[in-house]
C-alpha positions as CSV (number, residue, x, y, z in Angstrom):
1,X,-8.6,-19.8,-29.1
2,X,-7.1,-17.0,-28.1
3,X,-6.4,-16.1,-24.5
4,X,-7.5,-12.8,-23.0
5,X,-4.2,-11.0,-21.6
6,X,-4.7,-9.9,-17.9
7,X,-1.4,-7.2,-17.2
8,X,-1.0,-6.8,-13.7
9,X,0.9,-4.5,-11.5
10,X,2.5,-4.8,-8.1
11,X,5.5,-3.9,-6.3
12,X,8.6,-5.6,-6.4
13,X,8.4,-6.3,-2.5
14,X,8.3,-9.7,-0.5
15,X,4.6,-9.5,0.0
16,X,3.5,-8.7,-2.9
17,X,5.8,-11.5,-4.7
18,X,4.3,-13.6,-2.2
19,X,0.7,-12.8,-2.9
20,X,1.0,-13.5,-6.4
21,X,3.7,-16.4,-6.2
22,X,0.8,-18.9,-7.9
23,X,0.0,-16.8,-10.4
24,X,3.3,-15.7,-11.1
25,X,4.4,-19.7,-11.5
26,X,1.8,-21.3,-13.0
27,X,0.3,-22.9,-10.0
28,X,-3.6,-22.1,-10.9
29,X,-5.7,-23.0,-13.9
30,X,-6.3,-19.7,-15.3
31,X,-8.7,-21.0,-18.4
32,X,-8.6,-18.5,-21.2
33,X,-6.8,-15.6,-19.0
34,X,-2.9,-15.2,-19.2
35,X,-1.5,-13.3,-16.6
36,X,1.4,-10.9,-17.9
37,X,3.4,-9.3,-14.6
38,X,4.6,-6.2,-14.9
39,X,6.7,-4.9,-11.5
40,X,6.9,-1.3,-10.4
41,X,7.4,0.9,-7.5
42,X,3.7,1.8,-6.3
43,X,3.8,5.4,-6.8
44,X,4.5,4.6,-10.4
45,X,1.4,2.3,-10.4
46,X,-1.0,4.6,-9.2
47,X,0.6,6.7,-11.8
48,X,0.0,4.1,-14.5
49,X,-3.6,3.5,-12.9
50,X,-4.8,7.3,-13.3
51,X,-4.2,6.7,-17.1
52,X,-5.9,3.5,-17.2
53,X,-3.1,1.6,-18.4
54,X,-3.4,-1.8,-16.6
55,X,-6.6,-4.2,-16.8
56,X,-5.0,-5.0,-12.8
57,X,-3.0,-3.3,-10.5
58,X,-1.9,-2.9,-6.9
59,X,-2.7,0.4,-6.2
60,X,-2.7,3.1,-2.6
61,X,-6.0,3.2,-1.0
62,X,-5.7,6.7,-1.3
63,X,-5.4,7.0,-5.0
64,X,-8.3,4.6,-5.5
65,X,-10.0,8.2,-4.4
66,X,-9.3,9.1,-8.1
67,X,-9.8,6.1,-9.7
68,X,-13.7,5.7,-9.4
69,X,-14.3,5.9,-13.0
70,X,-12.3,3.3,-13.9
71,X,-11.4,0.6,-11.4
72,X,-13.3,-1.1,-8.9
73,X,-11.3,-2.4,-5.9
74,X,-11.3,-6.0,-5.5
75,X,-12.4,-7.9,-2.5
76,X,-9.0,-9.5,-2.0
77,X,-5.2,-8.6,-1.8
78,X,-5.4,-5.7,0.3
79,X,-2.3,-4.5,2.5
80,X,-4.1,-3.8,6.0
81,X,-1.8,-2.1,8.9
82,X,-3.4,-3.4,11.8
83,X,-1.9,-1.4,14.5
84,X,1.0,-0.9,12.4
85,X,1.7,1.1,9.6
86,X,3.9,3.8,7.4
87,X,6.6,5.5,10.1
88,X,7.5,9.0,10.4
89,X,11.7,8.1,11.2
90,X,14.6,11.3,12.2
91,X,17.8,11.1,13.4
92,X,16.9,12.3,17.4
93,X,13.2,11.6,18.9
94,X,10.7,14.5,17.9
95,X,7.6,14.9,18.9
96,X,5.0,15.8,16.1
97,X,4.7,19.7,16.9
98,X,8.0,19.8,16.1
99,X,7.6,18.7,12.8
100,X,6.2,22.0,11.7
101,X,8.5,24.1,8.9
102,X,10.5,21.1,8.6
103,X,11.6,19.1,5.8
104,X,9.5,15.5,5.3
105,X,10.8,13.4,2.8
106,X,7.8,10.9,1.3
107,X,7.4,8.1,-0.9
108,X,4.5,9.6,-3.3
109,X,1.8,12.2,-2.7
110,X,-0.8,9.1,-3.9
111,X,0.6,6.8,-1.6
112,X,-1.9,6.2,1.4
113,X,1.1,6.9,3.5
114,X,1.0,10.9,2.6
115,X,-2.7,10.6,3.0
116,X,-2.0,9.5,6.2
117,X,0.5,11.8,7.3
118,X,-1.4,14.8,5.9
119,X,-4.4,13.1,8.5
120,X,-2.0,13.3,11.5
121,X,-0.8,17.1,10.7
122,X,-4.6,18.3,10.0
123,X,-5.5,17.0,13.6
124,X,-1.8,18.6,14.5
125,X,-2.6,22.2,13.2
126,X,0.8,22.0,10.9
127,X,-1.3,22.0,7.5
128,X,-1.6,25.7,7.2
129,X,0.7,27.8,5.5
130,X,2.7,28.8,7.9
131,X,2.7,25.7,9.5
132,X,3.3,22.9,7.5
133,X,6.1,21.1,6.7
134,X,7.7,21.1,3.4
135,X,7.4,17.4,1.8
136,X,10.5,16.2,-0.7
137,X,9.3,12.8,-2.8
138,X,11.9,10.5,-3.1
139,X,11.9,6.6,-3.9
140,X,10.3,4.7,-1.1
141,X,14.3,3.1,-0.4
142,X,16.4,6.3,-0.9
143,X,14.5,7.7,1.9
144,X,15.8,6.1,4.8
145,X,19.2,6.9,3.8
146,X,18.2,10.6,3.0
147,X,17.0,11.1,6.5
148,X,20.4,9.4,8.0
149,X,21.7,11.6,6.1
150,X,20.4,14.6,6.8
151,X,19.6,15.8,3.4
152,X,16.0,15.6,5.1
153,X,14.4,16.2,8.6
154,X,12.1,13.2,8.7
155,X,11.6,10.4,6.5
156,X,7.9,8.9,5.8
157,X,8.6,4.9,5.3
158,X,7.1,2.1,3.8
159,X,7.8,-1.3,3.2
160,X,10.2,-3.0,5.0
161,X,11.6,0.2,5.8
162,X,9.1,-0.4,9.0
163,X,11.5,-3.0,10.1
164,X,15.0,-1.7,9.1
165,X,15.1,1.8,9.9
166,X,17.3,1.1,13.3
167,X,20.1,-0.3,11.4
168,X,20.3,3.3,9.8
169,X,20.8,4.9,12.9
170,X,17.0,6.5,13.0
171,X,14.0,7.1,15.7
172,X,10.8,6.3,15.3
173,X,8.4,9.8,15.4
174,X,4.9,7.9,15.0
175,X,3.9,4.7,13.7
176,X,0.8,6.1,11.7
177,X,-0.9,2.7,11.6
178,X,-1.1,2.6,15.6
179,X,-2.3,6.5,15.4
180,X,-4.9,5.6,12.9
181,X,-5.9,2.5,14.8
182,X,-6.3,5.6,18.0
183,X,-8.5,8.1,16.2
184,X,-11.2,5.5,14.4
185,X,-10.8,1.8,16.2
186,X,-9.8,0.4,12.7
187,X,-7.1,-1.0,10.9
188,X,-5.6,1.3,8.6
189,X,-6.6,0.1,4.6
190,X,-2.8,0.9,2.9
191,X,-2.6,-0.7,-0.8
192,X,-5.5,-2.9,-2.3
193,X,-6.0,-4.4,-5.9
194,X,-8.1,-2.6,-8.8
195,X,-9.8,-4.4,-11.7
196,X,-10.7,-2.0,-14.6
197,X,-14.2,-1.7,-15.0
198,X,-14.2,-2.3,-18.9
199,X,-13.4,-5.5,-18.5
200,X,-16.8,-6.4,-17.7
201,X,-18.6,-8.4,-14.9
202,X,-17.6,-12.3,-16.0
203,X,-14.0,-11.9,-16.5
204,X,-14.2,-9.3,-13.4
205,X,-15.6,-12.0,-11.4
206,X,-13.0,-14.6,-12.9
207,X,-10.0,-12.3,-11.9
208,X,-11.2,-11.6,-8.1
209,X,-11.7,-15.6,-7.8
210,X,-8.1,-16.6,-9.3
211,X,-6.6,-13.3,-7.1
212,X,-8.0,-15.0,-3.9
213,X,-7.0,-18.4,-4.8
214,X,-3.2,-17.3,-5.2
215,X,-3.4,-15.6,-1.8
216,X,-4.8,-18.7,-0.7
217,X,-2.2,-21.1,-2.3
218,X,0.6,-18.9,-0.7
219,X,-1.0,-18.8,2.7
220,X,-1.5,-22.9,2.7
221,X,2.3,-23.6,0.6
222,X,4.0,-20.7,3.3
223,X,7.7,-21.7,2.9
224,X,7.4,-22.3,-1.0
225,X,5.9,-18.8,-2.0
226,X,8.5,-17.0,0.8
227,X,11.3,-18.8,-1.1
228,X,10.5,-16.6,-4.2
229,X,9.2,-13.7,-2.0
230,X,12.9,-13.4,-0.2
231,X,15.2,-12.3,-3.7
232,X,12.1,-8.9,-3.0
233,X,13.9,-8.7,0.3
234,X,16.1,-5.9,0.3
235,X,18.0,-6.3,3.8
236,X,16.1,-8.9,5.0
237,X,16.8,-12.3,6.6
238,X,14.3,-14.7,5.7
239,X,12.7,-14.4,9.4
240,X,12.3,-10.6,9.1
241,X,10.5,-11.6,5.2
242,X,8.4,-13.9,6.8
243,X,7.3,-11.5,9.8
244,X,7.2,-8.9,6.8
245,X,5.1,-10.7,5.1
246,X,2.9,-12.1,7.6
247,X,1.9,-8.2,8.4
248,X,0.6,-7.9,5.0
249,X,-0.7,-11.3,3.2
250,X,-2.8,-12.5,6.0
251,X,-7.1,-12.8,6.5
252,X,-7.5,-9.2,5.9
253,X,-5.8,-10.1,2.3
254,X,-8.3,-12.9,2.0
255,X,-11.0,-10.5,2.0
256,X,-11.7,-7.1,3.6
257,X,-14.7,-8.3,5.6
258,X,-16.8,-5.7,6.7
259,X,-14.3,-4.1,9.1
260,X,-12.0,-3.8,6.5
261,X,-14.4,-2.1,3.8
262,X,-15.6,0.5,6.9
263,X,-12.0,1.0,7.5
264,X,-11.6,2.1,3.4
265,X,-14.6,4.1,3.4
266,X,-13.5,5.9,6.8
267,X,-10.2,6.7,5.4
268,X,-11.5,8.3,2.3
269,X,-14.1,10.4,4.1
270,X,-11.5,11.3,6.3
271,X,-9.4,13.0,3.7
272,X,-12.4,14.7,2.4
273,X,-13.7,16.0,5.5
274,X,-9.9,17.1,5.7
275,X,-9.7,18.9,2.6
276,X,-7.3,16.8,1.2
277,X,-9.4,14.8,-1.3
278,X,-11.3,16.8,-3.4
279,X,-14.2,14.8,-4.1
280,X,-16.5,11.8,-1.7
281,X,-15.3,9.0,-3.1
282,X,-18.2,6.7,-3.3
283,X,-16.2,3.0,-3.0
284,X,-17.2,0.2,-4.9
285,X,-15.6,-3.2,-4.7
286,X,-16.1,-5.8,-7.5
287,X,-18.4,-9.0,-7.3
């Protein structure tokens, strides 16, 4: 019998590889799935997710806000900055007003990080015309360079970015996980996992429980998985990885809990009520 072919995308970064290190090495029964792994910069998944392309894929909470119709979000493997986040970096220390008419290098407009930012310069007053800045997309690692640079006034960074961005010379601006965590109480929902809906509810259901278990195996086999997470490491020592990667696979990646789903939902409505997602997005997470 032939198995069913599951494709799924994630990011070529140390938690990600380490979320997916059972799957990824044969270390769960998978019955008649075969999981195919296909790694990609996220911006390029959401991409890839707006077209359907993937039965699975990482994706950026905020461009699940376009990807009702399709996917559901799964109840594990989310990326939860809790009191940490995506960093708004420059070469001197700026304050936030400053930012306006300047040059903002991001990683994606999708990415959950531009969602974020475009929260903090709404409640800023810099997302009128005159005000706002002007945003460059760049790959999420050319940008911390750019901003040393000075090809750019600010850098928006992700990844381990959060963790390196001294050794370029650069000043943290705002960590946007600890300003989100300040304007709602909540941990700020970046990246989750999708499941496409046409799937249907048994091999749905199937999926979510091997995703889990893979978190879990990681988790409970810690020094295993972060050997294979560490060659995703770009500058890293394998203490920064495993502080890396203990901000992102951890009990929030087990499950979102009901904290976590408020935190999705508040995030979304947030950028509605802001006027940067067109539409309510009415979330739906998958059995």
């Amino acid at each position: 019998m032939d198995k069913l072919v599951i494709r799924v995308g994630h990011s070529p970064d140390p938690d990600d590889a380490f979320m997916f290190y059972a799957l990824t090495h044969d270390k769960l029964d998978t019955g008649n799935l075969t999981f195919r792994h296909e790694l990609q910069d996220i911006e390029t998944l959401n991409q890839r997710a707006l077209r359907g392309e993937l039965e699975v894929s990482a994706v950026s909470i905020h461009a699940y806000a376009y990807l009702l119709d399709k996917y559901a979000l799964l109840p594990s493997g989310c990326s939860m900055g809790d009191r940490y986040g995506p960093m708004i970096v420059g070469r001197e220390p700026t304050a936030v007003a400053d930012l306006a008419g300047k040059t903002i290098a991001v990683p994606g407009k999708l990415t959950t990080a531009f969602l974020t930012l475009q929260l903090l310069l709404h409640d800023a007053g810099l997302l009128t015309d005159s005000a706002a800045p002007r945003v460059v997309v760049m790959p999420f690692d050319q940008i911390l360079p750019a901003t040393a640079a000075g090809h750019c006034d600010a850098g928006l960074i992700i990844h381990e970015g959060q963790l390196t961005f001294h050794n370029h010379g650069l000043h943290l601006m705002v960590d946007l996980g600890v300003w989100w965590q300040g304007k709602t109480g909540l941990p700020l929902p970046l990246g989750g996992n999708v499941v496409r809906r046409d799937l249907g509810s048994a091999v749905i259901s199937q999926v979510s429980r091997l995703l889990r278990e893979s978190i879990r195996y990681a988790l409970d086999h810690r020094a295993e998985a972060l050997d294979y997470a560490l060659q995703y490491g770009r500058d890293l020592d394998r203490s920064l990885a495993d502080r890396f990667v203990g901000m992102y696979v951890n009990d929030w990646t087990l499950d979102y809990g009901p904290r976590g789903r408020e935190a999705v939902r508040r995030l979304l409505a947030e950028g509605h009520r802001a006027g940067v997602i067109p539409e309510p997005a009415n979330v739906e997470f998958a059995d």
